[in-house]
mmJSON file of the N, C-alpha and C atoms, coordinates in Angstrom:
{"data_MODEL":{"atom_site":{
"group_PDB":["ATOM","ATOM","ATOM","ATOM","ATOM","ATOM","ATOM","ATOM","ATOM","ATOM","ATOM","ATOM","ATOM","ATOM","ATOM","ATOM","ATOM","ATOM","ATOM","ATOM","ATOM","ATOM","ATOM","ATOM","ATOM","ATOM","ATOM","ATOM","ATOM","ATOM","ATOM","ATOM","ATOM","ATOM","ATOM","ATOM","ATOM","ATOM","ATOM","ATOM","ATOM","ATOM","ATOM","ATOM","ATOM","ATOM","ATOM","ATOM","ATOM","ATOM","ATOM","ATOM","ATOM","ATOM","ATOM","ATOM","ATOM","ATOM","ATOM","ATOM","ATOM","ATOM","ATOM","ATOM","ATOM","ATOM","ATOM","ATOM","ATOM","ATOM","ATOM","ATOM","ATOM","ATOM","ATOM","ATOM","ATOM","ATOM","ATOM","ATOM","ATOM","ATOM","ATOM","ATOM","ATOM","ATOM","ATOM","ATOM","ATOM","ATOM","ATOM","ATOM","ATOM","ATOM","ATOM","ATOM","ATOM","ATOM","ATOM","ATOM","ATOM","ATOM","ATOM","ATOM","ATOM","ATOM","ATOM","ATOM","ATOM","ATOM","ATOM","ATOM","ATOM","ATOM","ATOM","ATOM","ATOM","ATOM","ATOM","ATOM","ATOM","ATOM","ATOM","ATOM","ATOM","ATOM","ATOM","ATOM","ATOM","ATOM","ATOM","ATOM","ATOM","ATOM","ATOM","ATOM","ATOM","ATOM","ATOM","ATOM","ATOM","ATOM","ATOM","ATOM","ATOM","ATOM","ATOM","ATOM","ATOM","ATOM","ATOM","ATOM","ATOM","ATOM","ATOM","ATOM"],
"id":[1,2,3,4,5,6,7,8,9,10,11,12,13,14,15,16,17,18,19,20,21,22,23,24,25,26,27,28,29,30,31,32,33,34,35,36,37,38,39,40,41,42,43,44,45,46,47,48,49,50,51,52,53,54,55,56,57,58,59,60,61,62,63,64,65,66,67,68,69,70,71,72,73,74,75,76,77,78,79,80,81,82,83,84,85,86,87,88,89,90,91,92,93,94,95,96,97,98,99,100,101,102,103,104,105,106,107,108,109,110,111,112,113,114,115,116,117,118,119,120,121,122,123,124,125,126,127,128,129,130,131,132,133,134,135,136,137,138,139,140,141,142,143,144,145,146,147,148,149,150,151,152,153,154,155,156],
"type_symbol":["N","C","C","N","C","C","N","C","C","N","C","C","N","C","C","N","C","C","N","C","C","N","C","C","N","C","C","N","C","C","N","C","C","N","C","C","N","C","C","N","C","C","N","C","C","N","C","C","N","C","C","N","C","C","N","C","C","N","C","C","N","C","C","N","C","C","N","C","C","N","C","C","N","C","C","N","C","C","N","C","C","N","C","C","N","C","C","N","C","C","N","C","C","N","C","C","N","C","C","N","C","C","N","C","C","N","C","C","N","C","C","N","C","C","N","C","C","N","C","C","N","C","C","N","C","C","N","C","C","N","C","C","N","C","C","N","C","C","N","C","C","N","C","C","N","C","C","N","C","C","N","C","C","N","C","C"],
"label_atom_id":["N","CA","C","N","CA","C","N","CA","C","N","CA","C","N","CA","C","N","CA","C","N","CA","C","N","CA","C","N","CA","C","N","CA","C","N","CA","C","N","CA","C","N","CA","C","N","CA","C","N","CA","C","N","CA","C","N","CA","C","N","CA","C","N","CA","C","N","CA","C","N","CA","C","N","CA","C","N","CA","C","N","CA","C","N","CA","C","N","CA","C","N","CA","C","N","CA","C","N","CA","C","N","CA","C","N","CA","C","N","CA","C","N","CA","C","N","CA","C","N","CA","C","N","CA","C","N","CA","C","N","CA","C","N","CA","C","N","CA","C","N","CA","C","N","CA","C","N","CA","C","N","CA","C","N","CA","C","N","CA","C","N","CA","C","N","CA","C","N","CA","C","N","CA","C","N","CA","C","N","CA","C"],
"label_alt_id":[null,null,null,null,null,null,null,null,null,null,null,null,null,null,null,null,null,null,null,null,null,null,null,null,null,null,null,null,null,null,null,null,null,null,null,null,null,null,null,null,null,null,null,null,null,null,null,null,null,null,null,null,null,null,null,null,null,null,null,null,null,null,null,null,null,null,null,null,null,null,null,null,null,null,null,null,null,null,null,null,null,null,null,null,null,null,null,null,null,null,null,null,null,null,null,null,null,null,null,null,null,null,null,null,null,null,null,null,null,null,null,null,null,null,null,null,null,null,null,null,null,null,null,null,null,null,null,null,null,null,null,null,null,null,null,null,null,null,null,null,null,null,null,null,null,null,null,null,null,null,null,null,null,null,null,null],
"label_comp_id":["UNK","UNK","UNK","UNK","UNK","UNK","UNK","UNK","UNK","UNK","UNK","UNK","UNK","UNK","UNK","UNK","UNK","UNK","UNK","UNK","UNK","UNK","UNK","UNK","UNK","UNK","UNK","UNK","UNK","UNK","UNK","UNK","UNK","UNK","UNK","UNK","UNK","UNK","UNK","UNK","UNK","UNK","UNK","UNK","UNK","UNK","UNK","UNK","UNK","UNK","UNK","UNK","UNK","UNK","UNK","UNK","UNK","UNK","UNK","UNK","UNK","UNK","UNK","UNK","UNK","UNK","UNK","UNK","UNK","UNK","UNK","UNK","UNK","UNK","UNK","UNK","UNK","UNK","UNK","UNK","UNK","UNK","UNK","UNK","UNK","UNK","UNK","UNK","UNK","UNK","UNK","UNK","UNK","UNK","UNK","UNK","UNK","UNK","UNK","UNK","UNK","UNK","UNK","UNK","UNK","UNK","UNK","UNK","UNK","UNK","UNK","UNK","UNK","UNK","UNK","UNK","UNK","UNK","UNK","UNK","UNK","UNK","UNK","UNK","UNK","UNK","UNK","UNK","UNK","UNK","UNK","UNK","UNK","UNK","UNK","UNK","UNK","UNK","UNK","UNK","UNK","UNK","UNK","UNK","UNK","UNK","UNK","UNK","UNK","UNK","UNK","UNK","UNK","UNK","UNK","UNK"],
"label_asym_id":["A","A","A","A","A","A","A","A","A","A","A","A","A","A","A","A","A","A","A","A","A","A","A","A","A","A","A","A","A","A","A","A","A","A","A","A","A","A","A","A","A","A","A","A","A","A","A","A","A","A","A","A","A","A","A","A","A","A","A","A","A","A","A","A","A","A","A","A","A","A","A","A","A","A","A","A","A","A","A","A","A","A","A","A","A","A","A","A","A","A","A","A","A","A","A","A","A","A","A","A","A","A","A","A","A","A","A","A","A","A","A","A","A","A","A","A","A","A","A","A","A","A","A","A","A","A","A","A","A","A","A","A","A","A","A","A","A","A","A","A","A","A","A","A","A","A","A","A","A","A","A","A","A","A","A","A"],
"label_entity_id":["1","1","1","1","1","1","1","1","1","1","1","1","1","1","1","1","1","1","1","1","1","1","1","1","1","1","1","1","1","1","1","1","1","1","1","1","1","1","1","1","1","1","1","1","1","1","1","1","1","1","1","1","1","1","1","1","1","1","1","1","1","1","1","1","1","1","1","1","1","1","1","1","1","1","1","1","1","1","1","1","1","1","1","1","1","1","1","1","1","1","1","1","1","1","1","1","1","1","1","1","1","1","1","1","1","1","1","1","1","1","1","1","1","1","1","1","1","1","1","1","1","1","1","1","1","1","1","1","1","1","1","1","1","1","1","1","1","1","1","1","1","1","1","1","1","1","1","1","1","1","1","1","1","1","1","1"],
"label_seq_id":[1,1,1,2,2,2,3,3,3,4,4,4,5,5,5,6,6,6,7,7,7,8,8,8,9,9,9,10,10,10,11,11,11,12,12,12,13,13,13,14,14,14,15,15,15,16,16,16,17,17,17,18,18,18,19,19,19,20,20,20,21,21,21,22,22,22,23,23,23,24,24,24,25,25,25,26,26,26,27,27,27,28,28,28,29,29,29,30,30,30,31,31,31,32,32,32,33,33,33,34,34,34,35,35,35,36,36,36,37,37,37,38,38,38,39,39,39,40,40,40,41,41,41,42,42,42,43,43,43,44,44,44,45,45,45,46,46,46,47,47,47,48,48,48,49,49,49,50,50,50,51,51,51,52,52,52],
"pdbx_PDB_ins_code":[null,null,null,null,null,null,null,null,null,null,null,null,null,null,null,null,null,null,null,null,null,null,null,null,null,null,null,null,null,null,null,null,null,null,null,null,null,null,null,null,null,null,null,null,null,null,null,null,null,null,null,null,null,null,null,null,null,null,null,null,null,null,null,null,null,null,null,null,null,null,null,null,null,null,null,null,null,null,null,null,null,null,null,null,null,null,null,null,null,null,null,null,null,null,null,null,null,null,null,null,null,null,null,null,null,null,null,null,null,null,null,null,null,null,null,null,null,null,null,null,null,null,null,null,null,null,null,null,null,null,null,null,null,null,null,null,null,null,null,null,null,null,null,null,null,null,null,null,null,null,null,null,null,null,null,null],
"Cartn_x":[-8.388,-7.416,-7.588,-7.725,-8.048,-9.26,-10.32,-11.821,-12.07,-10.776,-10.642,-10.404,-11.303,-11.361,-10.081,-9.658,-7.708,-7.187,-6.829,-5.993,-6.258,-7.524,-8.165,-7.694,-7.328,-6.831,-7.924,-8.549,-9.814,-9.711,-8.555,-8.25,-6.904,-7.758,-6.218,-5.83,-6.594,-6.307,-4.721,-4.709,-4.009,-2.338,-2.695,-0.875,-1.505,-1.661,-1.456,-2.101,-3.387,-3.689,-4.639,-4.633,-5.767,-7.457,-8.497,-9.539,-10.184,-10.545,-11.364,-12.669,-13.818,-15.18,-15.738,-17.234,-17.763,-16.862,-16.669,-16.654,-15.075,-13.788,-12.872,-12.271,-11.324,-10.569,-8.915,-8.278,-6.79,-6.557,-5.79,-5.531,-3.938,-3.567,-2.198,-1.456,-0.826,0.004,1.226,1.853,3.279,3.481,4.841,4.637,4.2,3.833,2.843,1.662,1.051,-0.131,-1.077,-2.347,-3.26,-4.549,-4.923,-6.5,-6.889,-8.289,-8.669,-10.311,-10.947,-11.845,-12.932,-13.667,-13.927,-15.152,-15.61,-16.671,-16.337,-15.122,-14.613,-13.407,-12.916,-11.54,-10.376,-10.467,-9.348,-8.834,-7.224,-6.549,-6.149,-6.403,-6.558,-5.253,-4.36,-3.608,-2.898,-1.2,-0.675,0.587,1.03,1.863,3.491,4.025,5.407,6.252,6.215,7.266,6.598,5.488,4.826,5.269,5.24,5.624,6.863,7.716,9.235,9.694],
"Cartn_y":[8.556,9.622,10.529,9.911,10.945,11.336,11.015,12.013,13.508,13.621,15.375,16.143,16.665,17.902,18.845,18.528,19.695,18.894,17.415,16.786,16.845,17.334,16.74,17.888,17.327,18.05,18.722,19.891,20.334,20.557,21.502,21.423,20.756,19.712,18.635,19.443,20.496,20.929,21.477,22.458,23.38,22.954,21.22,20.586,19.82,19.693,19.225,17.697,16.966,15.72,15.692,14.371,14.032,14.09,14.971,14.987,13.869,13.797,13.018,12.729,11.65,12.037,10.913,11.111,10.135,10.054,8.936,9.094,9.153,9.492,9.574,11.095,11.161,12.156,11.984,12.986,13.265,13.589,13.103,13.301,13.727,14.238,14.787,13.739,13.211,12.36,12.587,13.527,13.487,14.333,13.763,13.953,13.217,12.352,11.882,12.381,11.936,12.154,10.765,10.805,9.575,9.763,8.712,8.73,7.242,8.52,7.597,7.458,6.142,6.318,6.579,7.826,8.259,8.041,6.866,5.852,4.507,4.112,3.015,3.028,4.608,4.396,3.902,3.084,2.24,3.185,3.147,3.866,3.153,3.815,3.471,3.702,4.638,5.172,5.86,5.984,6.173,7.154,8.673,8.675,9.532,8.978,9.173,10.421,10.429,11.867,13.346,13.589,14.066,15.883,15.911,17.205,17.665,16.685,16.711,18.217],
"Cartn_z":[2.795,2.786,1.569,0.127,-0.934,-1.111,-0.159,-0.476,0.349,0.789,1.148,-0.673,-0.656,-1.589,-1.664,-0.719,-0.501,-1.409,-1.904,-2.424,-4.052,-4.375,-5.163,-6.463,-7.895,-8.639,-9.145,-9.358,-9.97,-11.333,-11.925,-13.102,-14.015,-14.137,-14.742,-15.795,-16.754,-18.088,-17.771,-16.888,-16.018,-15.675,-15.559,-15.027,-16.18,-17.256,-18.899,-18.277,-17.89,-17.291,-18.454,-18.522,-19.36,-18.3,-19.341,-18.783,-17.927,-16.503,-16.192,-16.258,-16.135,-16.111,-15.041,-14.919,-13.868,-12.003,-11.489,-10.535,-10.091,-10.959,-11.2,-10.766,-10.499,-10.014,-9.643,-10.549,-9.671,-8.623,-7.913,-6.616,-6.397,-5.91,-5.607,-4.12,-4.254,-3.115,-3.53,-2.421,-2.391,-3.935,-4.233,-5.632,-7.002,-6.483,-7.275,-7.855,-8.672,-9.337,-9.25,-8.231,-8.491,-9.543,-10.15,-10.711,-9.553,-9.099,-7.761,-8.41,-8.215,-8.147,-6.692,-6.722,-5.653,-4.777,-5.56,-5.044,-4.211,-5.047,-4.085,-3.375,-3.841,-3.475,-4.144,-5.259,-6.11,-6.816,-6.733,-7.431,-8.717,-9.925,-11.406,-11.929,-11.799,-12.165,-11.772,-12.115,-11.149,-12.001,-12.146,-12.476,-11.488,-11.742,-10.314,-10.593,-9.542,-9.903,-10.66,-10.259,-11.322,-10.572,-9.776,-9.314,-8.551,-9.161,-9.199,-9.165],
"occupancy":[1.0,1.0,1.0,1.0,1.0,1.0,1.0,1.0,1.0,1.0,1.0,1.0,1.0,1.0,1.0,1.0,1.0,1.0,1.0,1.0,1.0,1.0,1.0,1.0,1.0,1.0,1.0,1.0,1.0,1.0,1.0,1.0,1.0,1.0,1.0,1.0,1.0,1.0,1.0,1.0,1.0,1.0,1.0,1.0,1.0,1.0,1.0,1.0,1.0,1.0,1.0,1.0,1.0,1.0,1.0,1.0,1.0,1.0,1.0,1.0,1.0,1.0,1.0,1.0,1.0,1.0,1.0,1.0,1.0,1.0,1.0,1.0,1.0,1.0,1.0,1.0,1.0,1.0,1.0,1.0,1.0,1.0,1.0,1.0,1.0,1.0,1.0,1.0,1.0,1.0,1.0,1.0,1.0,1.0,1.0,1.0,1.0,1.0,1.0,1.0,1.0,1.0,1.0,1.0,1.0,1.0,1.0,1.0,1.0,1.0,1.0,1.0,1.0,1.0,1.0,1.0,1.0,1.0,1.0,1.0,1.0,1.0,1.0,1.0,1.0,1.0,1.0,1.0,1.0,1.0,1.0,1.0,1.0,1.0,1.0,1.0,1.0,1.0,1.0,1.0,1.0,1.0,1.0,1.0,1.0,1.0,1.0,1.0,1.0,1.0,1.0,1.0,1.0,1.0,1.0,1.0],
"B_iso_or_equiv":[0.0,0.0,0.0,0.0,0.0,0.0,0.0,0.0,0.0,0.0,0.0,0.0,0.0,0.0,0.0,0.0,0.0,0.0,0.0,0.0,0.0,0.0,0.0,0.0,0.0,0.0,0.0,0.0,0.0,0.0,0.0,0.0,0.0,0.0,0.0,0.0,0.0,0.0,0.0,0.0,0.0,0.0,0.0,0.0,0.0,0.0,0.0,0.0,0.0,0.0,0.0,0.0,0.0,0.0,0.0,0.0,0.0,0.0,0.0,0.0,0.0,0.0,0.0,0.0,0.0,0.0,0.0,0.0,0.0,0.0,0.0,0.0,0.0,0.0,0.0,0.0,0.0,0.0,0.0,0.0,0.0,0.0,0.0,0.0,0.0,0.0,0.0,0.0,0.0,0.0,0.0,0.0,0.0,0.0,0.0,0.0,0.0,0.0,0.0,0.0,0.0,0.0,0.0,0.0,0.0,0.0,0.0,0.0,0.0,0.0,0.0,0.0,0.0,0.0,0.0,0.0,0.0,0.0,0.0,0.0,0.0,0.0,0.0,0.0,0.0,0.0,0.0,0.0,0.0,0.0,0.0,0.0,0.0,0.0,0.0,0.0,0.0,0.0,0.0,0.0,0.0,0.0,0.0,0.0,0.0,0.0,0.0,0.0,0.0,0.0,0.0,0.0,0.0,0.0,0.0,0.0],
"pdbx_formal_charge":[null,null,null,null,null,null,null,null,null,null,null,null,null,null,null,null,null,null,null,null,null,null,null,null,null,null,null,null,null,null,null,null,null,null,null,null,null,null,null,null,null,null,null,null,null,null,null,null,null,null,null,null,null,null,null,null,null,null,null,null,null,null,null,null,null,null,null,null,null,null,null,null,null,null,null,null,null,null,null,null,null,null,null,null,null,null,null,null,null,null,null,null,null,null,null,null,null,null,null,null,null,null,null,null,null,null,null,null,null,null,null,null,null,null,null,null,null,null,null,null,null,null,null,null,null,null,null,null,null,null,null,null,null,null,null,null,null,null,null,null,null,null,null,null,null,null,null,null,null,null,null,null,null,null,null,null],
"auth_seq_id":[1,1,1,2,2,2,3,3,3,4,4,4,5,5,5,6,6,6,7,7,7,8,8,8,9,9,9,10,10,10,11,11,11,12,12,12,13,13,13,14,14,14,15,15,15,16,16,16,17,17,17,18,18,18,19,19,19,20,20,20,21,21,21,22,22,22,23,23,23,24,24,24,25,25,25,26,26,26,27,27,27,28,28,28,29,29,29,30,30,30,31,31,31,32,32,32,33,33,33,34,34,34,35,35,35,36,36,36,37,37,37,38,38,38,39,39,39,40,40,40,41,41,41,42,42,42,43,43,43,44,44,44,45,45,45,46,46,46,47,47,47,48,48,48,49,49,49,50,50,50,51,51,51,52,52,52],
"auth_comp_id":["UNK","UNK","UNK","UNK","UNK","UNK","UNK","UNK","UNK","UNK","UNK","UNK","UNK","UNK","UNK","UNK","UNK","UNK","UNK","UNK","UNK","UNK","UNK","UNK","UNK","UNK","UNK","UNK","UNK","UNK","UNK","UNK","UNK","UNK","UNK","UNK","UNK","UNK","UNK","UNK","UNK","UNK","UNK","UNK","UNK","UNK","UNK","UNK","UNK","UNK","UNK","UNK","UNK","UNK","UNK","UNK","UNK","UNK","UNK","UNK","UNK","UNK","UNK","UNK","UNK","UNK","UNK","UNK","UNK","UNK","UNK","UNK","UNK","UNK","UNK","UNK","UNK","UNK","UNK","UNK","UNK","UNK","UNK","UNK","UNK","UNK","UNK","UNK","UNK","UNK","UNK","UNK","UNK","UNK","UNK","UNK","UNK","UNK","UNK","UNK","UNK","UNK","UNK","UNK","UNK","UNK","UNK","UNK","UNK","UNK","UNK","UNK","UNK","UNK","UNK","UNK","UNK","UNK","UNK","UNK","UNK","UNK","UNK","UNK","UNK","UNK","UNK","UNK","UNK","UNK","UNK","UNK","UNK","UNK","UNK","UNK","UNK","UNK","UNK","UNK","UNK","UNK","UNK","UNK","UNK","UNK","UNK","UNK","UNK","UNK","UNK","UNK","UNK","UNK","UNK","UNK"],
"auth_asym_id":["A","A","A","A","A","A","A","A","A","A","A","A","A","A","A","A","A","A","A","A","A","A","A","A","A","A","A","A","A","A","A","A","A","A","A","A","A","A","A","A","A","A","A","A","A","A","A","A","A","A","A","A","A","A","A","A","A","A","A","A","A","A","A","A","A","A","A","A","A","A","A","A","A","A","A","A","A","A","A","A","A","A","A","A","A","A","A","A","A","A","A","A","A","A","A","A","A","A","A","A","A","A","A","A","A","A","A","A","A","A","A","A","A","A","A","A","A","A","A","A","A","A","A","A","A","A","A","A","A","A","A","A","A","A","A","A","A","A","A","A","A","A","A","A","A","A","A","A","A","A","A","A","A","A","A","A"],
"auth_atom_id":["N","CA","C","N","CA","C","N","CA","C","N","CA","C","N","CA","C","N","CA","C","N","CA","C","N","CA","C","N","CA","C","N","CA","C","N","CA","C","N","CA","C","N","CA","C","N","CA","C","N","CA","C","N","CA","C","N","CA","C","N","CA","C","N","CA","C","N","CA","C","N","CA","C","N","CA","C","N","CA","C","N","CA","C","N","CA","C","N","CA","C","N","CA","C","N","CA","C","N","CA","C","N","CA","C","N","CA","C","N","CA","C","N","CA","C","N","CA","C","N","CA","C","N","CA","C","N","CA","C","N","CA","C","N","CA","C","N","CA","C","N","CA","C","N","CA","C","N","CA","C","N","CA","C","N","CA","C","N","CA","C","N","CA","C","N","CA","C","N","CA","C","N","CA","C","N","CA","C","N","CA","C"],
"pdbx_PDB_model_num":[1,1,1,1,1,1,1,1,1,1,1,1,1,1,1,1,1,1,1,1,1,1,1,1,1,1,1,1,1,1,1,1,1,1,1,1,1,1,1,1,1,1,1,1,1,1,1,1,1,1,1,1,1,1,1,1,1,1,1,1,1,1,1,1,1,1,1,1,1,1,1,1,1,1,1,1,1,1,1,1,1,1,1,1,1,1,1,1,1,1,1,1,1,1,1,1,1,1,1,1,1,1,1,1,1,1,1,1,1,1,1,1,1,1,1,1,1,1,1,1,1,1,1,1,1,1,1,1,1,1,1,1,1,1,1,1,1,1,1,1,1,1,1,1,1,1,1,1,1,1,1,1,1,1,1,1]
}}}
């Protein structure tokens, strides 16, 4: 579900995220905020409510 490019945060600088690198990426769910890794899929991090 999060390896669509629509979800995918491009510039974390932009909503104040800490930089990602390697195979890592923000992902937008709901209002949430994910760090997904986009090789296996495992979500790393998780912060709630983020677009309250």
């Amino acid at each position: 579900m999060f390896f669509q490019p629509r979800f995918f945060i491009n510039d974390p600088w932009a909503f104040r995220l800490p930089p990602v690198y390697g195979p890592y990426r923000w992902v937008r769910y709901y209002d949430d905020v994910l760090l997904v890794d986009v090789y296996t899929g495992e979500v790393v991090d998780v912060i709630e409510n983020f677009f309250w």
